[in-house]
N, CA and C atoms as an extended XYZ file, in Angstrom:
309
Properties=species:S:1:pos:R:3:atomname:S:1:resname:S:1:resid:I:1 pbc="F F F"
N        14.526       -0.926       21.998 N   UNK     1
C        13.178       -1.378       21.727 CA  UNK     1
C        13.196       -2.187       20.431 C   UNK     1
N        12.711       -3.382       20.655 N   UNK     2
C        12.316       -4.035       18.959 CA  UNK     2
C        11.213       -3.886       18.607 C   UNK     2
N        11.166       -4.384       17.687 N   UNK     3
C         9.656       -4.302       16.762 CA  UNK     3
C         9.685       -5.653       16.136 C   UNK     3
N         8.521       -6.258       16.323 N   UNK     4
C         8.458       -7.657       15.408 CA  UNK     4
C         7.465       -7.220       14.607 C   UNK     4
N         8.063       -8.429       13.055 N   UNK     5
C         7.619       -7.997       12.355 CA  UNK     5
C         7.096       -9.477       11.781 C   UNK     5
N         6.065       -9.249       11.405 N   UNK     6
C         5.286      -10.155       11.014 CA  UNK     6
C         4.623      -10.806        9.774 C   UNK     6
N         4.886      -11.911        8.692 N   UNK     7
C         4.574      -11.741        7.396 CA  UNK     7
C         3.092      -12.115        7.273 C   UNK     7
N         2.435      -11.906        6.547 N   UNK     8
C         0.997      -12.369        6.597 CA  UNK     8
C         0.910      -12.706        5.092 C   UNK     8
N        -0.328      -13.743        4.640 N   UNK     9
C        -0.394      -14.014        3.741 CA  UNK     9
C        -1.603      -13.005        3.484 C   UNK     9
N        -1.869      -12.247        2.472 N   UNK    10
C        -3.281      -11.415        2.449 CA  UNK    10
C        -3.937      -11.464        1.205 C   UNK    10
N        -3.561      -12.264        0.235 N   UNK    11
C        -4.346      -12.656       -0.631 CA  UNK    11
C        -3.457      -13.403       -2.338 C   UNK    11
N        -4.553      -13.527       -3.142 N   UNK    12
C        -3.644      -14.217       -4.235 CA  UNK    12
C        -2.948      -12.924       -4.953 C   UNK    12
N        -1.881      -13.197       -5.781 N   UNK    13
C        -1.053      -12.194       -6.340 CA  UNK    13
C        -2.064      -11.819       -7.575 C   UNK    13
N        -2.856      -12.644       -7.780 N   UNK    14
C        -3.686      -12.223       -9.729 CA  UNK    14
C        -4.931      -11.383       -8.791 C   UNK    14
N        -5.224      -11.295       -7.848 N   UNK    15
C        -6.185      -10.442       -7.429 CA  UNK    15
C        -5.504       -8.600       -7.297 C   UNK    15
N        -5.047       -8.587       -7.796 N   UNK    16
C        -3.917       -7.032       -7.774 CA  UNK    16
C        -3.930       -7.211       -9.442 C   UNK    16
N        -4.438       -6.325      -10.508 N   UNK    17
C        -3.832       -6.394      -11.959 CA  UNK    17
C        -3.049       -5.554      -12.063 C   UNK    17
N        -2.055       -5.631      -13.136 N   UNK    18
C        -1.170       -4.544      -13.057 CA  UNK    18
C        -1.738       -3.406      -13.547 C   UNK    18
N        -1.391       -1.875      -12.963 N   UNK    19
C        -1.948       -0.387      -12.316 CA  UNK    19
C        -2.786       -0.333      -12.174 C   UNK    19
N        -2.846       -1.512      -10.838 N   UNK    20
C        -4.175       -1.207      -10.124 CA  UNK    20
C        -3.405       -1.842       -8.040 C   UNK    20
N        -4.562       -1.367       -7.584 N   UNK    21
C        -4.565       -1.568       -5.599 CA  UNK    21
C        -5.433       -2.072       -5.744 C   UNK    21
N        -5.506       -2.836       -4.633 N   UNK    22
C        -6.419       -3.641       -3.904 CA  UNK    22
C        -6.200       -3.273       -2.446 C   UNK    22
N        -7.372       -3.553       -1.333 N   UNK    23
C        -7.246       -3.422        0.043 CA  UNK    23
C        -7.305       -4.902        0.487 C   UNK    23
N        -6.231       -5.058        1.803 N   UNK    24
C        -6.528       -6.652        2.393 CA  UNK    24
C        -6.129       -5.869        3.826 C   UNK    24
N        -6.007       -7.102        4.385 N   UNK    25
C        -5.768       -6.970        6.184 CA  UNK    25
C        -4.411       -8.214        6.360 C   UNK    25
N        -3.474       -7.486        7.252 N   UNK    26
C        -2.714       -8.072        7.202 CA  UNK    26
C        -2.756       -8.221        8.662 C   UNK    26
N        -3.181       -8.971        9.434 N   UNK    27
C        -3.188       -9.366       11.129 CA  UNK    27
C        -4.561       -7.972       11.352 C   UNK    27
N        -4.207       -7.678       12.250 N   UNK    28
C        -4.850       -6.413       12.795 CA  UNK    28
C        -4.562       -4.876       11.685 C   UNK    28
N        -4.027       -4.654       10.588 N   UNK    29
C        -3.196       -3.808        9.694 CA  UNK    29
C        -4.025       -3.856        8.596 C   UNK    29
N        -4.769       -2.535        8.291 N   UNK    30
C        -5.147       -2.383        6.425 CA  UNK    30
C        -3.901       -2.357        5.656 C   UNK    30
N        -3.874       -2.630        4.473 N   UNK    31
C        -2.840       -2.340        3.817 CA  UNK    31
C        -3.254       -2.279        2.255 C   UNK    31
N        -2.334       -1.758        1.493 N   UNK    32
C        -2.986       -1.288        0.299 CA  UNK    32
C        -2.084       -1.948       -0.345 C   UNK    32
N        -2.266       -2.911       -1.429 N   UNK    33
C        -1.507       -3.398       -2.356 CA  UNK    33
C        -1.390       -2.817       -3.621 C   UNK    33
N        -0.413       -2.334       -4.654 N   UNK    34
C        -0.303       -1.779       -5.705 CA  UNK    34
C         0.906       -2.929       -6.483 C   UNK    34
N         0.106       -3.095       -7.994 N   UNK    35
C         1.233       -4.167       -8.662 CA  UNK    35
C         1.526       -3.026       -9.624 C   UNK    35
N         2.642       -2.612       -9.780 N   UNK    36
C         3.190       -1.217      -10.976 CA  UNK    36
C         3.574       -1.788      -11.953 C   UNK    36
N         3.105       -0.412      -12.687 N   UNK    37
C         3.319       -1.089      -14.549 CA  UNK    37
C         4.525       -2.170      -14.871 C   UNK    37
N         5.696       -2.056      -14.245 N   UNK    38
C         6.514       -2.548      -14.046 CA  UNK    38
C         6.522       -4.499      -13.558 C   UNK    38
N         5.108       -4.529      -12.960 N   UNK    39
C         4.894       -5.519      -12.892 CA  UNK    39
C         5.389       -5.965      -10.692 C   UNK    39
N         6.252       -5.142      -10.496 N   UNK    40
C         6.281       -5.132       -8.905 CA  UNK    40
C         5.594       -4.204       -8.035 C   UNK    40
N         5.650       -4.904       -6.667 N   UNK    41
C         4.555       -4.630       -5.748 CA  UNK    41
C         5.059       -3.830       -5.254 C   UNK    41
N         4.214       -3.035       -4.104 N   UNK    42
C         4.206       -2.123       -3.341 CA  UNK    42
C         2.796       -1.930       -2.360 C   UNK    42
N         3.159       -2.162       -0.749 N   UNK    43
C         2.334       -2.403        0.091 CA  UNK    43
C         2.385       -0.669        1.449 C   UNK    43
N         1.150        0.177        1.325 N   UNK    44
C         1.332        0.718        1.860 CA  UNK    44
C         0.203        0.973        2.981 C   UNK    44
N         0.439        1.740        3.926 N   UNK    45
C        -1.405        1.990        4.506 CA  UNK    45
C        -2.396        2.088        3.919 C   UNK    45
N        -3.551        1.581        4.141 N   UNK    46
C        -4.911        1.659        3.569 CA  UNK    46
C        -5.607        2.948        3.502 C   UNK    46
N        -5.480        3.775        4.433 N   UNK    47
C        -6.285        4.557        4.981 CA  UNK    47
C        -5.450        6.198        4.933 C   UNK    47
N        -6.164        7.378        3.914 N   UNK    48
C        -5.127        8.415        4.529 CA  UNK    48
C        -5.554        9.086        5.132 C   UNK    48
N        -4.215        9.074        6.044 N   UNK    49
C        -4.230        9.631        7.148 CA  UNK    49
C        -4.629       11.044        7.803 C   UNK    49
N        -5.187       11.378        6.369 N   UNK    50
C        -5.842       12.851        6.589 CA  UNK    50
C        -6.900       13.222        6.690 C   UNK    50
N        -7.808       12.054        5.486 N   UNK    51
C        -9.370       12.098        5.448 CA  UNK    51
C       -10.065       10.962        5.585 C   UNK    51
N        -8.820        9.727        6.008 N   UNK    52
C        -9.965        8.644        5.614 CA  UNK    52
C       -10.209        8.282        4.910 C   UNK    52
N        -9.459        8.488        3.295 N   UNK    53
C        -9.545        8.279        2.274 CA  UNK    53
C        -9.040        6.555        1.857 C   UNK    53
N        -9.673        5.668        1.170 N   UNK    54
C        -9.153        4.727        0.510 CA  UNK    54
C        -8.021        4.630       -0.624 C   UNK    54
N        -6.686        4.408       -0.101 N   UNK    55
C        -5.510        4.483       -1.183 CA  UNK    55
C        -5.665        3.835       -2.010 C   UNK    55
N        -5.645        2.103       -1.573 N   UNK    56
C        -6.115        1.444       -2.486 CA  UNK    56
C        -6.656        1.863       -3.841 C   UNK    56
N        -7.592        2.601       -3.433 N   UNK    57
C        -8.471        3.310       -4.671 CA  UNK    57
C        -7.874        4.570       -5.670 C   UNK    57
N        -6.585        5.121       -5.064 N   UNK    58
C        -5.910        5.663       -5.289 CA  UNK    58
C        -4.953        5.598       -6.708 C   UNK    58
N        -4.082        6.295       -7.249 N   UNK    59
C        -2.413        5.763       -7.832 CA  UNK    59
C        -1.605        5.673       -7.308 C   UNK    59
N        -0.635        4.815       -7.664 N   UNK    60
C         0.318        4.943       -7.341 CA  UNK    60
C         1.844        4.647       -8.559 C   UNK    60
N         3.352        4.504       -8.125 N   UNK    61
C         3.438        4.580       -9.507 CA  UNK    61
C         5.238        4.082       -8.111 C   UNK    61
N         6.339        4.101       -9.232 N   UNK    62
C         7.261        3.914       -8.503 CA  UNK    62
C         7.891        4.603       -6.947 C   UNK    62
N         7.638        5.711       -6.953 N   UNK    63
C         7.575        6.756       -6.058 CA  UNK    63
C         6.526        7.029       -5.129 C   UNK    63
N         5.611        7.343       -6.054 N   UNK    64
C         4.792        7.995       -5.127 CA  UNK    64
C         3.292        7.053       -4.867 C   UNK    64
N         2.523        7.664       -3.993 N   UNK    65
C         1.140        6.983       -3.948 CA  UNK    65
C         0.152        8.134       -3.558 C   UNK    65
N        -0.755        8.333       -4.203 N   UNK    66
C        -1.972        9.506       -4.341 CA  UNK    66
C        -3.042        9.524       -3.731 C   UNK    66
N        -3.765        9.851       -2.740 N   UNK    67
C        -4.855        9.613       -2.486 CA  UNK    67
C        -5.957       10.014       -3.354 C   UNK    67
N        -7.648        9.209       -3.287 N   UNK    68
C        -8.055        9.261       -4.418 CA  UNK    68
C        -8.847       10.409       -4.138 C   UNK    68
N        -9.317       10.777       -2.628 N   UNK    69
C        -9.716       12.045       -2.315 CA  UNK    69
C        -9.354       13.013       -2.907 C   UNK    69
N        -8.197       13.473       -3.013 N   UNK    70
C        -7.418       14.434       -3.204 CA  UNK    70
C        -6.842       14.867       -4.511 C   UNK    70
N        -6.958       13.845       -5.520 N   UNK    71
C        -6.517       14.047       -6.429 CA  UNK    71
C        -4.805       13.953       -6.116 C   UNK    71
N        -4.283       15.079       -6.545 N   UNK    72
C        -2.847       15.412       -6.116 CA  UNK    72
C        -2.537       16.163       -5.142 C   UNK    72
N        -3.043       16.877       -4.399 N   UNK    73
C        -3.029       17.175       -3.333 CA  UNK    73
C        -2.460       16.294       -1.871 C   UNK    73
N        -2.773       14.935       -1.699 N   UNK    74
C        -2.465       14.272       -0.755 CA  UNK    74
C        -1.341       13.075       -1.546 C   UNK    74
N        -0.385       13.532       -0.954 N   UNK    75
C         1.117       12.373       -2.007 CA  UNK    75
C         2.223       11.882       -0.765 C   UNK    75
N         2.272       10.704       -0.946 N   UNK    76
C         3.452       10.439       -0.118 CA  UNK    76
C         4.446        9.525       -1.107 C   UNK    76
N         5.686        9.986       -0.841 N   UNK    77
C         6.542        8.525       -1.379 CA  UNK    77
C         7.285        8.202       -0.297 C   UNK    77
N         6.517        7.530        0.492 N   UNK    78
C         7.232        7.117        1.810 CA  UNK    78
C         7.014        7.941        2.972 C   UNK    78
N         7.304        9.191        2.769 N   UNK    79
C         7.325       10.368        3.540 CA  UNK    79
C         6.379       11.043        2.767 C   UNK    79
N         5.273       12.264        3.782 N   UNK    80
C         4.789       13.321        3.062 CA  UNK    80
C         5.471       14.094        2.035 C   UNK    80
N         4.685       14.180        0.759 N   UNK    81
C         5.165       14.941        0.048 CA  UNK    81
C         4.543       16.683       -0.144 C   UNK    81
N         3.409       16.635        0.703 N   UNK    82
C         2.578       17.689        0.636 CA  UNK    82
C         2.053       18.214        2.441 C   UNK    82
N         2.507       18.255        3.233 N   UNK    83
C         2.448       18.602        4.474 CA  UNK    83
C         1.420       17.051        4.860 C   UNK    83
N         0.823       16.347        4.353 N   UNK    84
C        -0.077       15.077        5.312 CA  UNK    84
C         0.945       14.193        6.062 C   UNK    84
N         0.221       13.516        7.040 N   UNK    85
C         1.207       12.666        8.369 CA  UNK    85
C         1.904       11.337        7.455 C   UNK    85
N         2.114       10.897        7.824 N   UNK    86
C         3.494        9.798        7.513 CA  UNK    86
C         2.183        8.788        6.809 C   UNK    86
N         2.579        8.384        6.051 N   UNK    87
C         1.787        6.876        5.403 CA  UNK    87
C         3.048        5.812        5.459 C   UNK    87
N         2.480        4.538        6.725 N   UNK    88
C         3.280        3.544        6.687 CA  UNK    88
C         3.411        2.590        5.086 C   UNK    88
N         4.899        2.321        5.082 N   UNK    89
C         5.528        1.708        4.148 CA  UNK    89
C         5.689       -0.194        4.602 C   UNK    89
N         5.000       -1.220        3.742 N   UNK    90
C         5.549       -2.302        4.469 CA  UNK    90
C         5.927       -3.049        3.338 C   UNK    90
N         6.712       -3.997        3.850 N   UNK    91
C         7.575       -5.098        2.824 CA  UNK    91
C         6.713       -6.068        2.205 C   UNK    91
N         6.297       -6.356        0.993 N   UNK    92
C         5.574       -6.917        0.464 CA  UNK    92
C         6.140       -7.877       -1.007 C   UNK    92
N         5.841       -9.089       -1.043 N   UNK    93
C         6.553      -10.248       -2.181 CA  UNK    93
C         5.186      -11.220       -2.801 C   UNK    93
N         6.026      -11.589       -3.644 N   UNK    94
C         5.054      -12.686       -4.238 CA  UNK    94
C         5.370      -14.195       -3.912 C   UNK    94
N         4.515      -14.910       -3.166 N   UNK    95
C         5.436      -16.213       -2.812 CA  UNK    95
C         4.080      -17.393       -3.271 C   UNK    95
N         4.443      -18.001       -4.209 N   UNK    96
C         3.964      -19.216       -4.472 CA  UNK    96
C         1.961      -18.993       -4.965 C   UNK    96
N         2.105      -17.583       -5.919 N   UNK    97
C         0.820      -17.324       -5.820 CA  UNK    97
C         0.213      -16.337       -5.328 C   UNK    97
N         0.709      -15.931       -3.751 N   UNK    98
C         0.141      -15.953       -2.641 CA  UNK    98
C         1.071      -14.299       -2.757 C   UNK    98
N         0.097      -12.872       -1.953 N   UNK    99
C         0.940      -11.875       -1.819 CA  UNK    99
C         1.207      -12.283       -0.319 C   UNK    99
N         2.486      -11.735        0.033 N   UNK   100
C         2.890      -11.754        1.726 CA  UNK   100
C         3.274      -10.364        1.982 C   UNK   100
N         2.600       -9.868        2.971 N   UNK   101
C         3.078       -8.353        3.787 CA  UNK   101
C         3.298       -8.316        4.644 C   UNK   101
N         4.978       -7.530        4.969 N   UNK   102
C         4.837       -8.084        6.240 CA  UNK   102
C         4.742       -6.643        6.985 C   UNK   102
N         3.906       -7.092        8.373 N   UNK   103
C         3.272       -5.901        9.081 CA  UNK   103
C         4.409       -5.598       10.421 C   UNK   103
C-alpha cells in the first residue's frame, strides 16, 4: 500500500512567532504549526484526539506537544505519552517565506 504525500503551502512563516502555534489547513488536514524557541518548526494535528481540544493553542517544545485542555495531562511526542490516541506527526519547512506541510 502507498501513501501519497502531499506538500501544501498553509501560510506565511512570520505568522507562527517564536513559542507560539498557529492553526492552518493543509488540503482537507488541520494542522498545528509550532516555531520552537530554537527557532524550528514543528507541524502536528490540530485537534486532540481526546477532547477536541485546540493544540495549536497548546505548548509545545522539542519533544513534546500539550494540549491546552489538559494542562499536562494530555502529551504526545509523537506517540502518546499519557494513555491518549496517536497525534499525527507531519513534515513541515520554511520555503521562500511561505510554511509548507506536507499532509
Amino acid at each position: 500500500m502507498t501513501t501519497t504525500v502531499t506538500a501544501h503551502v498553509v501560510g506565511r512563516a512570520d505568522e507562527v512567532p517564536v513559542g507560539e502555534g498557529r492553526a492552518f489547513t493543509a488540503g482537507d488536514t488541520s494542522v498545528a504549526v509550532f516555531r520552537l524557541r530554537d527557532g524550528s518548526l514543528r507541524a502536528v494535528a490540530a485537534v486532540c484526539p481526546h477532547a477536541g481540544g485546540p493544540i495549536a493553542d497548546g505548548q509545545s517544545d522539542a519533544r513534546v506537544v500539550v494540549c491546552p485542555l489538559h494542562l499536562n495531562a494530555w502529551r504526545w511526542d509523537g506517540t502518546p505519552t499519557t494513555g491518549a490516541g496517536p497525534l499525527p506527526v507531519y513534515a513541515v519547512r520554511e520555503a521562500d517565506g511561505h510554511l509548507v506541510v506536507e499532509v
